[in-house]
C-alpha positions in Angstrom: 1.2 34.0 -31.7 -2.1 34.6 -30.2 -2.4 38.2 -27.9 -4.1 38.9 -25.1 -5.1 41.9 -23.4 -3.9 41.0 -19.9 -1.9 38.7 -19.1 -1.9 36.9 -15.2 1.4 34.8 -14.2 0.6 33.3 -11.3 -2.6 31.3 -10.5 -2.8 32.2 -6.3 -4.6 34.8 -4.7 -3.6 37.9 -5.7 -3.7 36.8 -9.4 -6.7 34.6 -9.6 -8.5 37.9 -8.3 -6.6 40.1 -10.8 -7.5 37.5 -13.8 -11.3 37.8 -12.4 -11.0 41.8 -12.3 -10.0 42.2 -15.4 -11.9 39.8 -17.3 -15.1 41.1 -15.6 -14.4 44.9 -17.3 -14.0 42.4 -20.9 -10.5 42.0 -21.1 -9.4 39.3 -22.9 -7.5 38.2 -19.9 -4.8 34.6 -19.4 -3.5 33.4 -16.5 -0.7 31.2 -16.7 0.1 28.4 -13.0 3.2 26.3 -12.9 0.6 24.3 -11.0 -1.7 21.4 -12.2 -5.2 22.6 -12.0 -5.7 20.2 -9.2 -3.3 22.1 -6.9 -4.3 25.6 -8.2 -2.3 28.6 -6.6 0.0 25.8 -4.7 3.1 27.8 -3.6 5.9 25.6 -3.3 6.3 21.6 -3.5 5.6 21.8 0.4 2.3 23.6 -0.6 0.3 26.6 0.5 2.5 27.5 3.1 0.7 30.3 4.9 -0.4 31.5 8.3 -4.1 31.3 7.0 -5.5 34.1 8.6 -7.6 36.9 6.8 -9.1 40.1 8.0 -13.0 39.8 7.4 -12.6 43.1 6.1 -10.6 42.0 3.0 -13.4 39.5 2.4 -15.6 42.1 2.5 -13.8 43.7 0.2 -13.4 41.4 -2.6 -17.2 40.7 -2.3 -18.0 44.3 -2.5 -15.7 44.8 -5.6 -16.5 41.5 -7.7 -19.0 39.6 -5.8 -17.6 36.7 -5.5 -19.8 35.0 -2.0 -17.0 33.3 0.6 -18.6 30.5 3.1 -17.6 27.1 4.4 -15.2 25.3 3.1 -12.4 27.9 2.0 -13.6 29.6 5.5 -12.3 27.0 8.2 -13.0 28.9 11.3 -14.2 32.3 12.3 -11.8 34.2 15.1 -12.8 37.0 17.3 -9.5 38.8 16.9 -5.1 38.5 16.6 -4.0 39.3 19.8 0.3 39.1 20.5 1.5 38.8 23.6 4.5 40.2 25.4 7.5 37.5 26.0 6.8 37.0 29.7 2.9 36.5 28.6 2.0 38.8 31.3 0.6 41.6 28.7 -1.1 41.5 25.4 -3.2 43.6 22.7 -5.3 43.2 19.8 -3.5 43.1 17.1 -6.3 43.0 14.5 -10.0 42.4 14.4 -12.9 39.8 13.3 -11.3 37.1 10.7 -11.3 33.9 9.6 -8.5 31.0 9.3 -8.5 29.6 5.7 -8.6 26.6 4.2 -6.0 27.4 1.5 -5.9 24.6 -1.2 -10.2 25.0 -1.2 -9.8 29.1 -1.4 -7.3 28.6 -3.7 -9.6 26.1 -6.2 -12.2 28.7 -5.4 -10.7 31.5 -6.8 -9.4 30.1 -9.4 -13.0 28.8 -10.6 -14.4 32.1 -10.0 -11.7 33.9 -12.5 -13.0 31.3 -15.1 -16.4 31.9 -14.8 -15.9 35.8 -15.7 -14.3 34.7 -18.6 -10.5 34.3 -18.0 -8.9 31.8 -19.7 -6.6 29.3 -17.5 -3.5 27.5 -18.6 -1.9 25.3 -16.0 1.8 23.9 -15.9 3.2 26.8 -17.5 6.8 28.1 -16.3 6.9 32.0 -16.8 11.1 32.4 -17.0 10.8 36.2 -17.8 9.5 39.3 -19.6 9.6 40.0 -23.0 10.6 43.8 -23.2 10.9 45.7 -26.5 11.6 49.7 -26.2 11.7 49.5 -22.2 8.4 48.1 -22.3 6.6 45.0 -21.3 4.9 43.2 -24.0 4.3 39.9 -22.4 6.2 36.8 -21.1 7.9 33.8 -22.2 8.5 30.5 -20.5 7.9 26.9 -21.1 4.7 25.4 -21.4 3.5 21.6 -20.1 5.6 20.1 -22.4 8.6 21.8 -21.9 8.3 23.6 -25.0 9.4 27.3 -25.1 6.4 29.7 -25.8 6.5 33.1 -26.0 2.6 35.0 -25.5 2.1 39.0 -25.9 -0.3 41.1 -23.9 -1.0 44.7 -23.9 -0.7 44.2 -20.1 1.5 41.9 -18.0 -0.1 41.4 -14.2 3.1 40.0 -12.2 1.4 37.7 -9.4 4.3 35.4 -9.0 5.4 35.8 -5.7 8.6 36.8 -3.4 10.9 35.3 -6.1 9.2 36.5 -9.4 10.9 36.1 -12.4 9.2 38.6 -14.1 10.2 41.4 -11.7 14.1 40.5 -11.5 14.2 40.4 -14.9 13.2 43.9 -15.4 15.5 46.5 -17.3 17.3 48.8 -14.9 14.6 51.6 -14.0 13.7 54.1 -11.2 10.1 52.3 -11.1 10.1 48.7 -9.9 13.3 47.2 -7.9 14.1 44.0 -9.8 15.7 42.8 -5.7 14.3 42.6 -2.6 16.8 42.6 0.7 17.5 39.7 2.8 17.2 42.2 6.0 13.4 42.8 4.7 13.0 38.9 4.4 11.9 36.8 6.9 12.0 32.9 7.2 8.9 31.0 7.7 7.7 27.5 8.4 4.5 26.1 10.0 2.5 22.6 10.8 -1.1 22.3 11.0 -1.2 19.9 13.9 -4.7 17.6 14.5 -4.1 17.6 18.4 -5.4 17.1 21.8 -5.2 20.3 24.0 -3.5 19.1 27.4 -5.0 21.8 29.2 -6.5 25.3 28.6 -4.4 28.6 28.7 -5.8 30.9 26.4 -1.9 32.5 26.5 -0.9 29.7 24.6 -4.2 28.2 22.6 -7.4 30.2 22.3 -10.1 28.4 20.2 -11.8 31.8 19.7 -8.6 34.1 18.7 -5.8 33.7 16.7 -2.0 34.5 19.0 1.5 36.0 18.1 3.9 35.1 20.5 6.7 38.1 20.8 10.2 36.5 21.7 13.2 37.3 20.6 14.6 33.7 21.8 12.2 31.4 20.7 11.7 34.1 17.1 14.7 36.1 16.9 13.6 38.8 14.8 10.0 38.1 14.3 7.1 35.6 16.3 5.6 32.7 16.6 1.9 32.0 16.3 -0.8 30.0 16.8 -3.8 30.5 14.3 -7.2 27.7 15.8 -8.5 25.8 13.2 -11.3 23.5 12.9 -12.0 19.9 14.2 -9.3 20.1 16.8 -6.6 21.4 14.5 -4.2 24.2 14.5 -1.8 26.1 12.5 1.3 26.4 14.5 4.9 28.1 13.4 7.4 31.0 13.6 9.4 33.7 11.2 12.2 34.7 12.0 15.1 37.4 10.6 18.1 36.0 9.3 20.8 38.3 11.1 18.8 38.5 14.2 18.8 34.8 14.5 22.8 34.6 13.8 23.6 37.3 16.8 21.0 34.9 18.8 22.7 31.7 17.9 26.5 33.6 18.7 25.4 34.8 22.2 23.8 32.1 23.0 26.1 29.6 21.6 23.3 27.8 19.6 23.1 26.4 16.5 19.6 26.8 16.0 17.7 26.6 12.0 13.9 27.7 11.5 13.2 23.8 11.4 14.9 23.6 15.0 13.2 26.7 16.5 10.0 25.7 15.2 10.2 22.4 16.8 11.0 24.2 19.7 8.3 26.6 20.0 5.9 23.5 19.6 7.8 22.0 22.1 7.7 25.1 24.8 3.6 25.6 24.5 2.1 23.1 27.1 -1.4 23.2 25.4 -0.1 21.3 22.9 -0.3 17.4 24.2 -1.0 14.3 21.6 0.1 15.9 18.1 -0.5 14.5 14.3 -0.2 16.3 11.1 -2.8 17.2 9.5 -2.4 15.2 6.3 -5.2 17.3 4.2 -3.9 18.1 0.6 -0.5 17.1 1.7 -0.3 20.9 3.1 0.7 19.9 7.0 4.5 21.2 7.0 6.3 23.9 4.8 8.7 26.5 5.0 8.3 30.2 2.9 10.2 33.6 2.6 8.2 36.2 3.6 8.8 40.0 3.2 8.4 42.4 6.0 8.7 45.9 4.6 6.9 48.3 2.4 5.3 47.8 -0.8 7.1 48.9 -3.3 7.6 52.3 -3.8 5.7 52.3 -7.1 3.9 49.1 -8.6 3.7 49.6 -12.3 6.5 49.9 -14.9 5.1 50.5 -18.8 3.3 47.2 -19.7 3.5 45.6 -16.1 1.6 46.0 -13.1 2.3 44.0 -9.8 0.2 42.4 -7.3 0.7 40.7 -3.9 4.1 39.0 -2.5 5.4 40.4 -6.2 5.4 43.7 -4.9 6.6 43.0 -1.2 3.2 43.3 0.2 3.0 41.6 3.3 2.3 43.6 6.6 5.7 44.6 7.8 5.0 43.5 11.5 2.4 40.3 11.2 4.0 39.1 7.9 0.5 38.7 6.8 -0.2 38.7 2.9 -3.7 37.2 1.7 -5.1 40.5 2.8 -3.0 42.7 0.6 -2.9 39.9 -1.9 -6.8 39.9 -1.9 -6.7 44.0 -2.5 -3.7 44.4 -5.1 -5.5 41.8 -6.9 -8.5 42.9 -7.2 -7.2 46.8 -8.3 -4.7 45.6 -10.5 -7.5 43.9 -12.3 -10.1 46.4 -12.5 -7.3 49.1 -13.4 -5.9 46.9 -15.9 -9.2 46.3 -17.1 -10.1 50.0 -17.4 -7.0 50.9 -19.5 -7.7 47.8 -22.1 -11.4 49.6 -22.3 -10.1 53.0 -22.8 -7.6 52.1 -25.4 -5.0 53.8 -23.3 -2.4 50.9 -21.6 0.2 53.8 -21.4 2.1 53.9 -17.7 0.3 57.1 -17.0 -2.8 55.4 -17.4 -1.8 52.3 -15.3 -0.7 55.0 -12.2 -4.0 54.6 -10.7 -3.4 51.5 -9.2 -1.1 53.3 -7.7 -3.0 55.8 -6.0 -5.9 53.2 -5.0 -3.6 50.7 -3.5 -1.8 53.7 -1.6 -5.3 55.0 -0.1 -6.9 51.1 0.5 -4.2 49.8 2.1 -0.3 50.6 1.3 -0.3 54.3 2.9 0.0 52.8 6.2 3.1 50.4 5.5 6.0 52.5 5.8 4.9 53.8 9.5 4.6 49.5 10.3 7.8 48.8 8.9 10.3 51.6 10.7 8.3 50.0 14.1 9.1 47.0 12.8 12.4 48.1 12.8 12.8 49.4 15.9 11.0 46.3 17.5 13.8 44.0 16.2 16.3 46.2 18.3 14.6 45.0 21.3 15.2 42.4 23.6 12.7 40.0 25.5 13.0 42.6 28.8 12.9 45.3 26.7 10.0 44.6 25.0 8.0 43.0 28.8 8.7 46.2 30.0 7.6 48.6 26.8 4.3 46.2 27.3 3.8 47.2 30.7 5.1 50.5 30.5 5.4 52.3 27.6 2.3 51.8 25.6 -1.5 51.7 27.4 -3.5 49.1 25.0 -5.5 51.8 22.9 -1.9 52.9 21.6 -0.3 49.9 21.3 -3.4 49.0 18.9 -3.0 52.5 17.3 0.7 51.5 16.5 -0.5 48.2 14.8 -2.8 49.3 12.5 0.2 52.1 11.4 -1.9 55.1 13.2 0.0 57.7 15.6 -1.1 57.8 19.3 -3.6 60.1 20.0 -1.8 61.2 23.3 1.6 62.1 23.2 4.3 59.6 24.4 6.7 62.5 25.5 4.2 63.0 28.6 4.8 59.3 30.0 8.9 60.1 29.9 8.7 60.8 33.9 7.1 57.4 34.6 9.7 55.4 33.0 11.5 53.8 35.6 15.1 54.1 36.1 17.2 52.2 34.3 19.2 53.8 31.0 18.3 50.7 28.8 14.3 51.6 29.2 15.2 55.3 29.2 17.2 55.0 25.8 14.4 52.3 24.6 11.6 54.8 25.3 13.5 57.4 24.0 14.2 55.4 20.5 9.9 54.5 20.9 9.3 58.4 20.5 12.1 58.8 17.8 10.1 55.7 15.4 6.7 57.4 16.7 7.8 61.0 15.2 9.5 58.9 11.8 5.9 57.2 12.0 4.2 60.4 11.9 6.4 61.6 8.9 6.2 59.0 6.8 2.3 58.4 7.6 2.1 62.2 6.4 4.5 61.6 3.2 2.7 58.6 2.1 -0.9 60.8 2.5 0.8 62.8 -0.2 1.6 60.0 -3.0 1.9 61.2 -6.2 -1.0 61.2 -8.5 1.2 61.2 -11.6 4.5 59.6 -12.9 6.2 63.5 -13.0 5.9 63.8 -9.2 7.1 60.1 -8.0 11.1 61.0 -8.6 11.2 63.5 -5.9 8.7 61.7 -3.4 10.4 58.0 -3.7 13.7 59.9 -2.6 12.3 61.2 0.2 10.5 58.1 1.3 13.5 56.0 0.9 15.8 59.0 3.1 13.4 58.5 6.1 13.5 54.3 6.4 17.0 54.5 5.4 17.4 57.0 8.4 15.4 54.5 10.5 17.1 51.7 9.7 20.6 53.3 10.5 19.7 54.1 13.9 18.4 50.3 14.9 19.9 47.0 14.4 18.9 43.7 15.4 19.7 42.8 19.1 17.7 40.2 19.8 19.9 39.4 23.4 
């Protein structure tokens, strides 16, 4: 049985960065795809199913860290900005800065290339089914190879980059570390086209060739948004996520009987930009339906042996859903950390804790805060939220609020202005409780633990606060 000293399951973004990572430090490093080389990092039979959108500063990032140089293709189209807009359209705010819409199945391919040239060695059509554990540790996986054979390959390191539905992490022992389970109320539904189209006039409130839009509508979304990401050559990518129990209280209110498929034919339908309509029929990627998480990372994202990165780990911003940024950052860490430990002769899970700390301080610190206002936004309905938009928030906090910071002025001052009315008055007073929760678990996470002795106490207190949060709001999308 040959060993390695990391092995990568899953050939998408986060793992095709971690597999790059850790073969750069001179790991002996395998990654393992279901897919066919041809269709690298391909998600599901519908394919990449993704927004496509990316932060420039993730690229940045992963250039900085590995040097891996992104251009045209895998870069489709360069946006100014995500900015989401209010249900009556009236109002919006930037929701995140310069970026780029992908094209996936080329990034993908790209990545994938770029782990092999460091060195990593890449084995498509492989099935990982599960772990193999001796003494409460992971010693590497065991699945079925291209010809259905079973096949069983150790590692000193096991890098979990399989996605939402890993069967690595669900097959985990019982432990205080990794939750094997994520739940369906921190699970959102998702599906998307990429349209060629003809625009049948311009509204930059439905279409902006320049920015990437989240629509914020509890009827059209219950629970989450639609969006319309520009792409090139008079394309788009064009869909919506919604939360399962906020879309059955929307359906029984309403009397509808409305799936994802049927709402996101419907929010094509409702945006007038969109006039002669095709799908895109690129790498056979132009419809698809995912599960996306909208929560926290996990609390801690390494058990002995086994280190998680991306969608694995629940990654995805808790309010915009998106996950190639995170993806792009776990990858890269879990890598270089895995790396490190293979160099130092020291794999031990005290020594795999700093991928902990750097994800924290890079990027997961902030996550917590997003989700509890993710939580309180799904309490909300459309008024509710036109009038927090025009009301509540001035733009500089409602951008404050979206990148998980606390408004610099306080909320409390603006309680006189809020017109009468006790739905607003209760809504703003539920805004300051999640601001305050914000605050605390902004704070908490500022302090995560630098070693394995101190995570006990901090995880409970972590998982106190949302818990608290998310007994106080429920969905009520109408």
């Amino acid at each position: 049985m040959e060993e390695y000293d990391v092995i990568v399951a899953g050939g998408g973004i986060a793992g095709s960065l971690a597999a790059a990572a850790a073969a750069e430090k001179g790991a002996k490093t395998l990654i393992l795809d279901r897919n066919d080389y041809s269709v690298a990092g391909k998600k599901t039979n519908w394919g990449w199913v993704c927004g496509d959108a990316v932060a420039k500063s993730h690229l940045d990032f992963v250039e900085k860290e590995i040097g891996i140089k992104f251009g045209e293709p895998e870069l489709d189209l360069k946006v100014d900005g995500v900015y989401a807009f209010s249900p009556d359209l009236e109002h919006k705010f930037i929701f995140d800065g310069e970026g780029y819409s992908l094209d996936r199945p080329k990034l993908a391919k790209k990545l994938i290339d770029f782990a092999r040239k460091k060195g990593a060695e890449y084995v498509s059509r492989f099935e990982v089914e599960g772990p193999i554990i001796e003494e409460n540790k992971v010693t590497g996986i065991f699945g079925r190879d291209e010809k259905s054979q079973q096949a069983r390959i150790k590692a000193k390191i096991v890098i979990d980059a399989l996605g939402v539905a890993s069967t690595i992490r669900r097959k985990l022992p019982d432990n205080s570390m990794i939750e094997q389970n994520i739940s369906t109320d921190d699970i959102e539904s998702t599906g998307r086209y990429i349209f060629r189209f003809e625009a049948a006039k311009d509204d930059i409130r439905y279409y902006d060739p320049k920015n990437a839009l989240i629509h914020l509508n509890q009827v059209l979304a219950p629970g989450g948004y639609g969006w319309v990401f520009p792409k090139r050559n008079g394309r788009m990518n064009v869909g919506v996520g919604v939360e399962k129990k906020s879309l059955e209280i929307r359906n029984a209110k309403l009397n509808k009987k409305d799936t994802l498929h049927s709402l996101i034919d419907g929010y094509v339908g409702w945006n007038p930009v969109i006039a002669k309509k095709e799908l895109d029929p690129a790498d056979n990627n132009g419809k698809g339906y995912w599960s996306v998480t909208v929560r926290r990372q996990f609390d801690s994202l390494v058990y002995p042996g086994y280190m998680g990165a991306g969608d694995s780990m629940a990654m995805p911003n808790p309010i915009s859903a998106g996950g190639i940024g995170p993806a792009m950052v776990s990858g890269v860490l879990s890598g270089e950390v895995a790396g490190e430990a293979v160099a130092e002769k020291n794999v031990s899970l005290d020594s795999l804790w700093r991928y902990n700390v750097r994800y924290n301080d890079l990027y997961g610190a902030k996550t917590a805060a997003l989700e509890a206002f993710r939580v309180y936004l799904q309490s909300l309905n459309n008024d509710l939220i036109n009038y927090g938009f025009a009301h509540f928030l001035t733009e500089k906090e409602a951008v404050d609020i979206s990148y998980g910071r606390i408004p610099e002025l306080t909320l409390a001052s603006k309680f006189n202005k809020v017109l009468s009315g006790l739905a607003n008055i209760n809504a703003f007073r539920n805004l300051l409780y999640t601001v305050s929760k914000m605050k605390k678990l902004n704070e908490h996470y500022r302090n995560y633990p630098k070693s394995t002795g101190e995570f006990g106490a901090w995880k409970e207190i972590a998982q106190r606060e949302m818990r608290e949060v998310k007994e106080r709001f429920k969905p009520n999308p109408v």
